[in-house]
N, C-alpha and C positions, 0 to 999 in steps of 0.2 A: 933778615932777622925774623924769627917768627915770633908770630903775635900770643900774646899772654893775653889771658881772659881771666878777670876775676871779678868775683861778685862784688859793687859797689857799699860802703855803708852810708854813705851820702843819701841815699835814696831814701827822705822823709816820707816822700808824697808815696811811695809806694807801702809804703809800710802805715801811714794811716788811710789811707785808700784804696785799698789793694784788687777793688772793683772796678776803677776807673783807671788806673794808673800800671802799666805792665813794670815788670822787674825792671833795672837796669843792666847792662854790664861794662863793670870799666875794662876798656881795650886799649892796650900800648902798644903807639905806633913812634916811627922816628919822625923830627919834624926837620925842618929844613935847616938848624945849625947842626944837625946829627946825634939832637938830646933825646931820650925818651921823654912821652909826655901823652897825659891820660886824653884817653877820647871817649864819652862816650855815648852808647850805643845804645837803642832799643830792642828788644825781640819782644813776639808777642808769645802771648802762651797758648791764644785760643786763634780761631781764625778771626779775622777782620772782618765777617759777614756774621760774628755772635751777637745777637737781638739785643741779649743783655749787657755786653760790656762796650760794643763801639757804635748805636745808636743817641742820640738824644731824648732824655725821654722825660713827662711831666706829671708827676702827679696832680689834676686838681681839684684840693680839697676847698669847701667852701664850709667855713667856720659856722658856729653861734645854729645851728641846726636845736629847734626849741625852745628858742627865744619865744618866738610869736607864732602864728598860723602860719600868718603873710609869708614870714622867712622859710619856715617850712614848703611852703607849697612855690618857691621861688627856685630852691634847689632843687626840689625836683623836676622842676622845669625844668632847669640846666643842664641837669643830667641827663632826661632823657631824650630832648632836642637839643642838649649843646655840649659841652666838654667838660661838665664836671665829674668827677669820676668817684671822688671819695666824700665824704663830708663827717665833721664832729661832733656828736651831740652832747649840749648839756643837760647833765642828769637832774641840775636845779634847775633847769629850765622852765618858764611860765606855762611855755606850752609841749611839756613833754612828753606828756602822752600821744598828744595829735601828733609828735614829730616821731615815735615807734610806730605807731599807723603808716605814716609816707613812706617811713623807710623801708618796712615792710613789700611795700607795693611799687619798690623797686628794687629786687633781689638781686644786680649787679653794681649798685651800689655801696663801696663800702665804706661800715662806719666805724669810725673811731669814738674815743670818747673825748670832749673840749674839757678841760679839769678845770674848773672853777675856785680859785684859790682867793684871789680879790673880785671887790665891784659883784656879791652874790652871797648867797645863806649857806649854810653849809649842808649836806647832806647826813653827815652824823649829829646826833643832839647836840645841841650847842654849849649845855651844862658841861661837854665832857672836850671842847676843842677852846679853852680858855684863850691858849696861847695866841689862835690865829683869829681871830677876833678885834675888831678896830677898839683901842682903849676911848672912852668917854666920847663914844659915838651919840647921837641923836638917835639912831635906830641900832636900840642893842640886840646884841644875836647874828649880827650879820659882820663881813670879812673887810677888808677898808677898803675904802669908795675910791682912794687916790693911789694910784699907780708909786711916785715917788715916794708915800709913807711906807707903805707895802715893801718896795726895795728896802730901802732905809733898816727897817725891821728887820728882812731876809739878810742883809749886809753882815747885821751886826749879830746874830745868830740871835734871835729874839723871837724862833718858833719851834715849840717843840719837836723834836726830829720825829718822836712817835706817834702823836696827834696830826703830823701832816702826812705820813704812812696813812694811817687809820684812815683820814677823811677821803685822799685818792683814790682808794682800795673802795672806799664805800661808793663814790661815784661810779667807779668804774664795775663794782659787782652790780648797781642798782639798773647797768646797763644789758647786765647778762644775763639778768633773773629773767625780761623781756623775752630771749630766745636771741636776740640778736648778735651775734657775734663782734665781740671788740676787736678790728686789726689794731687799730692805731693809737698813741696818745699826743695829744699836744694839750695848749695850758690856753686861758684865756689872758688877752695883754702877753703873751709869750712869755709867762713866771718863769718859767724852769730856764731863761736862761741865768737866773743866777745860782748857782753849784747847790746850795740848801734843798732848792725846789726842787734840782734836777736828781739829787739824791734820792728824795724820797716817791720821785716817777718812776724811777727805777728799780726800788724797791717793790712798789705797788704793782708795775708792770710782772713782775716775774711771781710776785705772789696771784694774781692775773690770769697768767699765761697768755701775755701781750708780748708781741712780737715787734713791734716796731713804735720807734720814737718819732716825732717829727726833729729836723734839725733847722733852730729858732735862729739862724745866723746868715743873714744876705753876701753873698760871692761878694767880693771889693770889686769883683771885673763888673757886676752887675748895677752897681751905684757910684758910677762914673758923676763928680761934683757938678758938671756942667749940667746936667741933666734938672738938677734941681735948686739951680742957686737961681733966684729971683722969687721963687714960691716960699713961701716966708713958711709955712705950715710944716710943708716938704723939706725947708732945711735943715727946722727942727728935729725931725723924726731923721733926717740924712743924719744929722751930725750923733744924737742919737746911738741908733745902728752902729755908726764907725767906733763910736767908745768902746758900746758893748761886744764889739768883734773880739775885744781883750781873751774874750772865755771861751770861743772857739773851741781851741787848742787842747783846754781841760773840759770839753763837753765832750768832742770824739774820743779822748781816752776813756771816759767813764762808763761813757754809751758800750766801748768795745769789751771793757772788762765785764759791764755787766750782761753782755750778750745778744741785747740789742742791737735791731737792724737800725741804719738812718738813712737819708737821702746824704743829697752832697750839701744841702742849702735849700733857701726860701728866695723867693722872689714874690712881690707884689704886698709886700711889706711896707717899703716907705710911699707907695702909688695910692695905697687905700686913701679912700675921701678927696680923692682929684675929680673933682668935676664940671670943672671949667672949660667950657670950650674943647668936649672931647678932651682933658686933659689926661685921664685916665688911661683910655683908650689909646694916646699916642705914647705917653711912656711907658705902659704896658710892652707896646711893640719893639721898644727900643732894647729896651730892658731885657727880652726873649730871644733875639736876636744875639745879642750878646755871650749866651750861654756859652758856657765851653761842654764839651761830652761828659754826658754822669747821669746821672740821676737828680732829678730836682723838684723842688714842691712848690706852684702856686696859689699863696694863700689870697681868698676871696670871699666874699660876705652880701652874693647877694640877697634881693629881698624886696618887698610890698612897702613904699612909705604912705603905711596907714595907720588907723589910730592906735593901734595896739604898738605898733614899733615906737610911736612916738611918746607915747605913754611908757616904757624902756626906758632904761636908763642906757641910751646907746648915744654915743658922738655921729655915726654912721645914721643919716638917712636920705638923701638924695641919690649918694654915691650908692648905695644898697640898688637901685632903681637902676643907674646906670651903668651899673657890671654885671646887672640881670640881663639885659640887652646886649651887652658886650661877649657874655657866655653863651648866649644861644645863637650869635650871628653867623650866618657863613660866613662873615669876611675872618674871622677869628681862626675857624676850622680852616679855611683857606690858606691863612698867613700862617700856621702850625706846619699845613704839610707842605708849602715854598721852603720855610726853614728845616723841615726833613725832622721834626719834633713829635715826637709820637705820646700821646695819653695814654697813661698806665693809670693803674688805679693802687691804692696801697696793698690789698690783695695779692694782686700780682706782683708789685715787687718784692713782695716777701714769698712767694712760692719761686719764682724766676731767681731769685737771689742764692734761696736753698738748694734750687736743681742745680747752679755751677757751682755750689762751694767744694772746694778740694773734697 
């Protein structure tokens, strides 16, 4: 009997991933009581030696870039003796001027912008972003200091969709007037994963001319439970993560409509502030390993714990120290190319991604 070939409509994963994931096609063959019955089948479209779609690959961005000196000059460390590749800066940041300096004087470096939405001041006047402002705060003028009021707010639609446009756009133009070019956006505390925030990224992104999002959602393959049940800190941020994976699914659609690139996912999300006994360092590895082929982002924060960071209002200060050491070690560089994992920088994924698009 000959075989019939037809295009599958099963094929989710290709159709929201269609960078990782080849076509399918369903193929009818007879099975052993003599029924037809669907089989199916992969073909690739490009060859199995294309850089871009059948490697491993890592973007790694290190966050909070002008927060402090320290952090500043910690990244660039990383980057230029270890594997950092991208990093975010904030445009409210304490030290942002020195952190346009660093970046500067490392032109393969590329920089996104960190959007400061909670836990910071705003960058547009503050008479005019009412909305996102902490009510009956202690120190007014500035965005709410607690992550869960912040959701809460964003949940129940309680900011204005045009004043979070506006402040975005300010951050992110206050990065371009510098000369520096924006590849990237991501949020601080990862806001935009909930739909409000990630709307008006979007927004801001293309009014911009920002090309790529970060994608705020850890792979399920990548935060396997055993890895973190005993670490009380860690199971909270695990348990966490798995709720919020909910939005996934309406984050790649929005991203796609609005034309934005994204990775596949984040990794080193629930690992930050492990500092126990190398704790960092060994679930890091576990965690990398693990990967399946795509494209993937590890987020990272190192940095100096000196006065200036501690005087921050940051959770992060030992672990800063000890993922500075972890990024510029050969054992790290080492362990990336055993697992055949290659660092991209956002740059590149976004030039690589436009050279094979249809």
């Amino acid at each position: 009997m000959p075989v019939k070939r037809v295009p599958s409509i099963q094929c989710v994963r290709q159709a929201v991933y269609p960078h990782v994931f080849p076509p399918v096609l369903r193929e009818w063959t007879v099975c052993w009581a003599g029924k037809l019955r669907p089989r199916c089948k992969r073909y690739r479209t490009r060859p199995r030696g294309c850089y871009t779609f059948w490697v491993r690959k890592l973007i790694v961005n290190a966050d909070d870039l002008g927060l402090t000196a320290g952090v500043n000059r910690a990244i660039v460390e990383a980057h230029i003796g270890g594997v950092v590749s991208s990093a975010t800066l904030m445009a409210n940041g304490a030290a942002f001027e020195d952190a346009v300096t660093a970046a500067r004087s490392a032109p393969n470096l590329s920089v996104g912008c960190h959007v400061v939405l909670v836990d910071g001041t705003p960058v547009s006047p503050a008479g005019s972003m009412d909305t996102l402002l902490a009510i009956r705060s202690a120190e007014p003028g500035k965005f709410y200091s607690s992550l869960s009021a912040f959701a809460a707010r964003a949940m129940l639609g309680g900011f204005d969709r045009d004043q979070l446009v506006v402040e975005v756009t300010a951050q992110i133009r206050k990065i371009q007037s510098t000369g520096l070019q924006v590849t990237h956006l991501d949020t601080h505390k990862h806001a935009h994963i909930f739909p409000e925030i990630l709307a008006a990224l979007l927004r801001a992104a293309r009014i911009c001319g920002v090309r790529a999002i970060r994608n705020p959602f850890v792979p399920v393959k990548a935060m396997p439970a055993r890895l973190f049940k005993g670490k009380r800190n860690l199971w909270k941020r695990y348990g966490q993560m798995r709720m919020l994976h909910t939005f996934s699914g309406q984050f790649l659609q929005r991203t796609k409509r609005a034309g934005l690139l994204t990775p596949d996912g984040v990794v080193g999300v629930i690992e930050t502030g492990s500092v126990e006994s190398s704790g960092y360092s060994s679930l890091l590895r576990q965690t990398l390993a693990s990967l399946p082929e795509g494209t993937w982002e590890l987020v990272c924060h190192p940095g100096y714990n000196d006065a200036d960071l501690r005087a921050a209002d940051t959770r992060l200060l030992d672990s800063r120290e000890e993922e500075r050491r972890l990024l510029t070690s050969t054992e790290l560089r080492q362990f990336l190319e055993e697992q055949k994992i290659r660092v991209i920088s956002y740059q590149e994924f976004a030039e690589k991604f436009a050279e094979n698009r249809p």
